[in-house]
C-alpha positions in Angstrom: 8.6 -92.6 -99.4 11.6 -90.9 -97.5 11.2 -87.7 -99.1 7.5 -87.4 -98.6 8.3 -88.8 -94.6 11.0 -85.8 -94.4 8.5 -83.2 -96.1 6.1 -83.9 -93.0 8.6 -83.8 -90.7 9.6 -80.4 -91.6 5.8 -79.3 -91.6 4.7 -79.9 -95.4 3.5 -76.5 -95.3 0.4 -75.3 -97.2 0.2 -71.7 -96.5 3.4 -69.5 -96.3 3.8 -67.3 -93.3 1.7 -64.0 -94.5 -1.1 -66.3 -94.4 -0.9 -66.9 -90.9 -4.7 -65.6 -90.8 -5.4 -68.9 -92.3 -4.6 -70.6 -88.8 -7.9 -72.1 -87.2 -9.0 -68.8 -84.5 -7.3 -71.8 -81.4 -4.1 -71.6 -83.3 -4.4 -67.7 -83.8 -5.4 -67.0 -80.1 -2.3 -69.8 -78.9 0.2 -67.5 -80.9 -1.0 -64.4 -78.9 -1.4 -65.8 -75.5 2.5 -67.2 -76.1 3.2 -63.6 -76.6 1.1 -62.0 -73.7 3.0 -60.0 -71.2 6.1 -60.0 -72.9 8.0 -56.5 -74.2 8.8 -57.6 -77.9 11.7 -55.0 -77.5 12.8 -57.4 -74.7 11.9 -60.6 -76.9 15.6 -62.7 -78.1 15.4 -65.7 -79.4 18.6 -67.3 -78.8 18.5 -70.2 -81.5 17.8 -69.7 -84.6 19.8 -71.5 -87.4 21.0 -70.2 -91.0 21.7 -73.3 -93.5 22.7 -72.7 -96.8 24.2 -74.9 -99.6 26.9 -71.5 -100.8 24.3 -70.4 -103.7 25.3 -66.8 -104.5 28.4 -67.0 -102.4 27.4 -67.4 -99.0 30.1 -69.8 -98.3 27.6 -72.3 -96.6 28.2 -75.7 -96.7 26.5 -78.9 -96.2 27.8 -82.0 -96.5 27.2 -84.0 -99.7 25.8 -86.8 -98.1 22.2 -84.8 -97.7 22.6 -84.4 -101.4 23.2 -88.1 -102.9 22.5 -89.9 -99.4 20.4 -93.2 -99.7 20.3 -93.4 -95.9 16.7 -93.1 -95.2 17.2 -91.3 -92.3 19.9 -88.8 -93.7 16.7 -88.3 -96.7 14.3 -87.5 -94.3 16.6 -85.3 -92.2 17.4 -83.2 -95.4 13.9 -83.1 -96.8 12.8 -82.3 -93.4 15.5 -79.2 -93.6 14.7 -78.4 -96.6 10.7 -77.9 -96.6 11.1 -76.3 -92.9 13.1 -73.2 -95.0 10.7 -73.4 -97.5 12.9 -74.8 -100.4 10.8 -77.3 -102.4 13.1 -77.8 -105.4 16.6 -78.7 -104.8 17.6 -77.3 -108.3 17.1 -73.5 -107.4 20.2 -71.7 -107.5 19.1 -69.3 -105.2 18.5 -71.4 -102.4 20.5 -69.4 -99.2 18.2 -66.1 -100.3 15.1 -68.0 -100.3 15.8 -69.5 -96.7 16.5 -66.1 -95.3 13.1 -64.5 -97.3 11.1 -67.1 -95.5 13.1 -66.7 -92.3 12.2 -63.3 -92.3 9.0 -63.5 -93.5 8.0 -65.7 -90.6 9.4 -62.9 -88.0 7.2 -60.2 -90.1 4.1 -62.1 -90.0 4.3 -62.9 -85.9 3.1 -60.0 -83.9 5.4 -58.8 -81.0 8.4 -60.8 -82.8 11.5 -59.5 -80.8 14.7 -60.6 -82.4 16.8 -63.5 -83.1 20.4 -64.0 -82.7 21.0 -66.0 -86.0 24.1 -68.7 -85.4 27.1 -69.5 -87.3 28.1 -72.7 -87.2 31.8 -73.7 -87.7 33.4 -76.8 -89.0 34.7 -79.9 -87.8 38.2 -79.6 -87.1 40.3 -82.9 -85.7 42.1 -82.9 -82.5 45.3 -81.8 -84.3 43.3 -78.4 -85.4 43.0 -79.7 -89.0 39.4 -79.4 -91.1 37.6 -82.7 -91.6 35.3 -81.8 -94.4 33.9 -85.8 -94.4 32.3 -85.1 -90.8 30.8 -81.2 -91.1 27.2 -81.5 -91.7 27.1 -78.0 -92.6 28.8 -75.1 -92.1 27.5 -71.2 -91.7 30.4 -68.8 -91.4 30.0 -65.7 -89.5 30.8 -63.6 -91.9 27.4 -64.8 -93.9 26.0 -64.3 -90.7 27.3 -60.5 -90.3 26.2 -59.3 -93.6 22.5 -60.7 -92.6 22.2 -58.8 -89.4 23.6 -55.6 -91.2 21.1 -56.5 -93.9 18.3 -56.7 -91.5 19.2 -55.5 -88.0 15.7 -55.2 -87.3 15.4 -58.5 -86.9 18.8 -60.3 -85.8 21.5 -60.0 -83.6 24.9 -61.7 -85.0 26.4 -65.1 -83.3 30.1 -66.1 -84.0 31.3 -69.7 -84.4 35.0 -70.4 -84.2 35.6 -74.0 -83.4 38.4 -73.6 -80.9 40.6 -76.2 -82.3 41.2 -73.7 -85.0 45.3 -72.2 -85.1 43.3 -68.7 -85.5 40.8 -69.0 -82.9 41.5 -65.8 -80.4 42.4 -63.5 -83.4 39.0 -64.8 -84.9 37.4 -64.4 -81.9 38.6 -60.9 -81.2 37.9 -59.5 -84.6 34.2 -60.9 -84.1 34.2 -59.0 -81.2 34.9 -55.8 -82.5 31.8 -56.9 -84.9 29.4 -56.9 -82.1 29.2 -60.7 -81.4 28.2 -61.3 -78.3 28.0 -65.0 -78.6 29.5 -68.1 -80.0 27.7 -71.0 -80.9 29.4 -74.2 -80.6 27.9 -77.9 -80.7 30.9 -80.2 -79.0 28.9 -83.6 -80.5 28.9 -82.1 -83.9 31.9 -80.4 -84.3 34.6 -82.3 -82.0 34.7 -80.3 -79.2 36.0 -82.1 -75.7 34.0 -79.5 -73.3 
């Protein structure tokens, strides 16, 4: 029952994104007047998230507990994860690749896309600068990030994430830099950050 609450939450899709045409003509004519007036070379999306479980060797993370949770709410969170990228069976070994085909699919199939700036997420790190594993929900390093936006540059710009607990966080920040990151993605609740 919490799987099938999860797969709704994260849209239980029927059609995949090249089949946007299969939107009723209101839907259609709603994702072009969203759209109207705007300069798609002008269009950023400034949050878009990359998840990954390390297939292929990504170096995502996510923490075991959306794996072998019995928490209802932790199932339908990762279900809802899960269906939203497009993943339907949890034993493909190929997982990270399919998220970003269907990521980039659904910015091919939407007319006057613009770009994204795709975020890396660092880990939890304790007061004392240390890596606390048990409390990252997941964990997207930049350099997965980097080697997507020089993959596809037509569609991304890259984010850094360096928790700034970390003992190497202004080296790591300044080589990022030098990589054309322009912003840093931090979530204090999630990653034990005292703004």
């Amino acid at each position: 029952m919490f799987k099938w609450v999860g797969r709704k939450l994260g849209g239980s899709f029927k059609y995949q994104p090249d089949q946007i045409s299969s939107l009723s003509a209101a839907a259609q004519q709603y994702v072009v007047d969203a759209y109207a007036g705007l300069d798609p070379e002008e269009i950023i999306d400034y949050h878009t998230h990359v998840l990954g479980r390390g297939d292929e060797g990504t170096g995502c993370t996510l923490n075991r507990n959306y794996e072998f949770s019995k928490n209802p709410l932790t199932i339908i969170k990762s279900e809802a994860y899960l269906t939203a990228a497009g993943i339907y069976d949890r034993s493909v070994t190929n997982g990270d690749r399919l998220f970003i085909e269907r990521l980039n699919s659904c910015i091919e199939n939407t007319n006057n896309h613009g770009r994204h700036a795709i975020l890396a997420f660092d880990n939890h790190y304790n007061n004392d600068g240390t890596y606390s594993p048990e409390h990252t929900e997941f964990y997207t390093p930049t350099e997965y990030i980097l080697q997507i936006v020089k993959d596809f540059p037509q569609y991304y710009y890259p984010t850094c994430s360096v928790h700034p607990y970390r003992s190497d966080a202004v080296q790591a920040l300044k080589s990022y830099a030098k990589q054309g990151c322009r912003l840093i993605k931090w979530l204090p609740n999630a990653m034990n950050i005292d703004p």
